[in-house]
N, C-alpha and C positions, 0 to 999 in steps of 0.2 A: 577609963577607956571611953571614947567617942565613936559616936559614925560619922565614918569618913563619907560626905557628900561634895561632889565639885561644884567651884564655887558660879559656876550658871546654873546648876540645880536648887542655887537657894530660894525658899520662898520666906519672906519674912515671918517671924513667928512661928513656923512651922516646925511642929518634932519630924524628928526622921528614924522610927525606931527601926534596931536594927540589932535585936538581944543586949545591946549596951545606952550607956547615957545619952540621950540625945542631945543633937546642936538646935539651939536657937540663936537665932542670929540679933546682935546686939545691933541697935540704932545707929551706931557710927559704920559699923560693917552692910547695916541695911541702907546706909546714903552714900556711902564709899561705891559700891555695887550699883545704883541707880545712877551715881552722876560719870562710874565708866560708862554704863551702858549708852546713856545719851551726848558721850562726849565721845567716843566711837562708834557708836550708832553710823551707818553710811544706806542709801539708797543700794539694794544690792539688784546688777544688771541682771543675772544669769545663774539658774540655780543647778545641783546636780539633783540626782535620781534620791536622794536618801528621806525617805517619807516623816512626817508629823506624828510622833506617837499618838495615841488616842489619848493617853494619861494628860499630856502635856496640851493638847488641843481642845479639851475640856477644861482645861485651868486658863486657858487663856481666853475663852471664851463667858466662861464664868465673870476674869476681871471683867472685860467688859460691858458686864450684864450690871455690875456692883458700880458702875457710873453715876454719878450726879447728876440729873436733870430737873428742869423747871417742874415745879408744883409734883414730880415724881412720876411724872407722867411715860418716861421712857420711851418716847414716839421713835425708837429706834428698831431696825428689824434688821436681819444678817441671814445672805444665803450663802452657806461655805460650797465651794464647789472644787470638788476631789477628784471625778472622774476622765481620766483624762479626753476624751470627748468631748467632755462640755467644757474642758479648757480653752480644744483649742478654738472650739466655736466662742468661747468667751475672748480669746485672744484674738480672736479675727475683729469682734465689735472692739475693741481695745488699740485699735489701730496697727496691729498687728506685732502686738509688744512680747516677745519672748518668753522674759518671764511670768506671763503668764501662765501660757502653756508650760513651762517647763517646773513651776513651782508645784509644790505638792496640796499644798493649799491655799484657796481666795478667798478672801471671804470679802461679799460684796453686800456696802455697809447703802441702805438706805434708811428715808423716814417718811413715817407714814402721817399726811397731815392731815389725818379724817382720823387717825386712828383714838384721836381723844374724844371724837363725841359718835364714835362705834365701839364703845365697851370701854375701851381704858381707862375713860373717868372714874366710873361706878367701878371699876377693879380693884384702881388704887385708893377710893374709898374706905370698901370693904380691906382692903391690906393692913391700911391705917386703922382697922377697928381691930382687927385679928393682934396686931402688934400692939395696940394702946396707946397708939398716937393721936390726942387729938379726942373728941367725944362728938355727939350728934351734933352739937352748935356748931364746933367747928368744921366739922366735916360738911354739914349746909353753907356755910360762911365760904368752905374754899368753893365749891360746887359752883356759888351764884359767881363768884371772883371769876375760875376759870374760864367760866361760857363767855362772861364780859369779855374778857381778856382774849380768847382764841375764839370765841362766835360773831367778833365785830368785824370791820373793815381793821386788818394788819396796817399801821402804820408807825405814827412815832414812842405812843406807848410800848415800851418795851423792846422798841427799834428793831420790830417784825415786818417792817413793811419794806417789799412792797404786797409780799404774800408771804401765805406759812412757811412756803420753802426756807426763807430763811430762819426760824426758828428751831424746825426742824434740823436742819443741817448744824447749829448749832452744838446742839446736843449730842445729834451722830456722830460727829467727831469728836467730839470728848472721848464718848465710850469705844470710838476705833482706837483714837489715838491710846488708850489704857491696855486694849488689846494688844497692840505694836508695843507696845513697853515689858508688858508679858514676856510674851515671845521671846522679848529681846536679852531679859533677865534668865529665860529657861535657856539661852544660848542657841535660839535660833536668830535666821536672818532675813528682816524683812524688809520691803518696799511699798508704799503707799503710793498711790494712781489718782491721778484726775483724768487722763485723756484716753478717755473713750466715748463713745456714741452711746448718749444715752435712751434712743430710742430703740435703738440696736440692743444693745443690754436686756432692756424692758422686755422686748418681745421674746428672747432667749430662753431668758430664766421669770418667762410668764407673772412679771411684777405688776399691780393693779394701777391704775390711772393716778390716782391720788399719792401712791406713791412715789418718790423722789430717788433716782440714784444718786447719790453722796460719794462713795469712794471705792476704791478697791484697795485691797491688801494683800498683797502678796509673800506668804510665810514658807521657810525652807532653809535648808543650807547652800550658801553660795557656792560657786565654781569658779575659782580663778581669785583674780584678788580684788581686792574691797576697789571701790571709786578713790581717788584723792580726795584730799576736803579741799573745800571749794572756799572755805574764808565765811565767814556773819560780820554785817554790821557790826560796828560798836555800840555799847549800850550808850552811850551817850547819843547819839541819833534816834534810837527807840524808845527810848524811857523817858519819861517825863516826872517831877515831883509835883504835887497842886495844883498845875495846868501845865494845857500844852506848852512846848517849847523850852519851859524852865525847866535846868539841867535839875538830875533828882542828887540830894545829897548824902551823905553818909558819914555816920559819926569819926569811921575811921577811913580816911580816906588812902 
């Protein structure tokens, strides 16, 4: 006997006991699942009333705390905003976009470019000792790197210039974009925002100087039915092999 779990409740890997055997989900089941979600995946307009479990809004928040970024530095920060209040006052800086106010949860994704040399350097130092990454050399090694690297003028080293913004923002959206995937596998349905007032925002939800609004996210279940798909490029326009232009090839074509 198995436990019966539907199949947007899966988390990879994850037992699900339930007084019997549990299901782990095989690889082909775990990329089956990922390539529905992002191939129906749709921008959803208009959410109803049915709220974000807490169980489900901690694992999604979790993925994207477990994102990749530069030297581990994680210059990413996230203020979920639930209340309906401060939605709709967030909806108003948002150009007066619906689902804002009407989703059960935002979460509004910045990045902080001071934040690597007010603490988070020396943080993920000490991480890296705590975990056994790395020893005193190298930990001094990455130390002097970093300062070079994000205490100079942002330009073509590492194609940060013209400021931190864009470094920042690089990463931020990794670790949204992994959030929005969550979600999207636990069977909810989301929307990512660029058009809002980012000074408007700032002053809202009391964000500091140095930090950058990045995005919004808007998690929930929809009302009504999904958007049409709208069509992509083909990959022979975007993709390149070796260099630009040259079409990329593949053994089986």
């Amino acid at each position: 006997m198995f436990c019966v779990v539907p199949p947007s409740h899966f988390l990879i890997g994850r037992e699900y006991p339930c007084g019997a055997a549990p299901v782990i989900m095989t690889s082909q089941a775990a990329e089956m699942l990922l390539s529905k979600a992002i191939t129906l995946r749709r921008a959803t307009q208009r959410y109803d009333s049915q709220p974000v479990l807490d169980d489900d809004l901690r694992k999604i928040l979790t993925a994207g705390l477990e994102a990749p970024s530069g030297f581990n530095l994680q210059p990413w920060r996230f203020i979920v905003v639930r209340d309906p209040g401060q939605r709709k006052l967030l909806g108003q800086a948002s150009m007066g976009q619906a689902k804002v106010e009407e989703a059960p949860v935002v979460i509004v994704a910045c990045g902080d470019t001071k934040g690597w040399c007010n603490g988070d350097l020396e943080e993920m130092l000490q991480l890296a000792a705590v975990h056994g990454y790395g020893g005193p050399e190298e930990h001094e090694s990455a130390r002097r790197n970093i300062k070079k690297f994000l205490g100079g003028v942002p330009g073509a080293l590492g194609g940060i210039g013209p400021d931190l913004a864009v470094w920042v923002n690089r990463h931020v959206m990794i670790a949204l974009t992994t959030m929005m995937w969550m979600a999207e596998v636990l069977g909810y349905d989301t929307a990512p925002m660029e058009a809002f007032w980012e000074d408007k925002v700032k002053e809202l939800l009391k964000i500091p100087h140095s930090v950058r609004v990045v995005a919004l996210l808007a998690i929930g279940r929809a009302k009504g039915p999904d958007k049409a798909y709208a069509g992509r490029f083909p990959m022979s326009s975007l993709i390149f092999g070796e260099e630009w232009g040259r079409p990329i090839q593949f053994e089986r074509e």
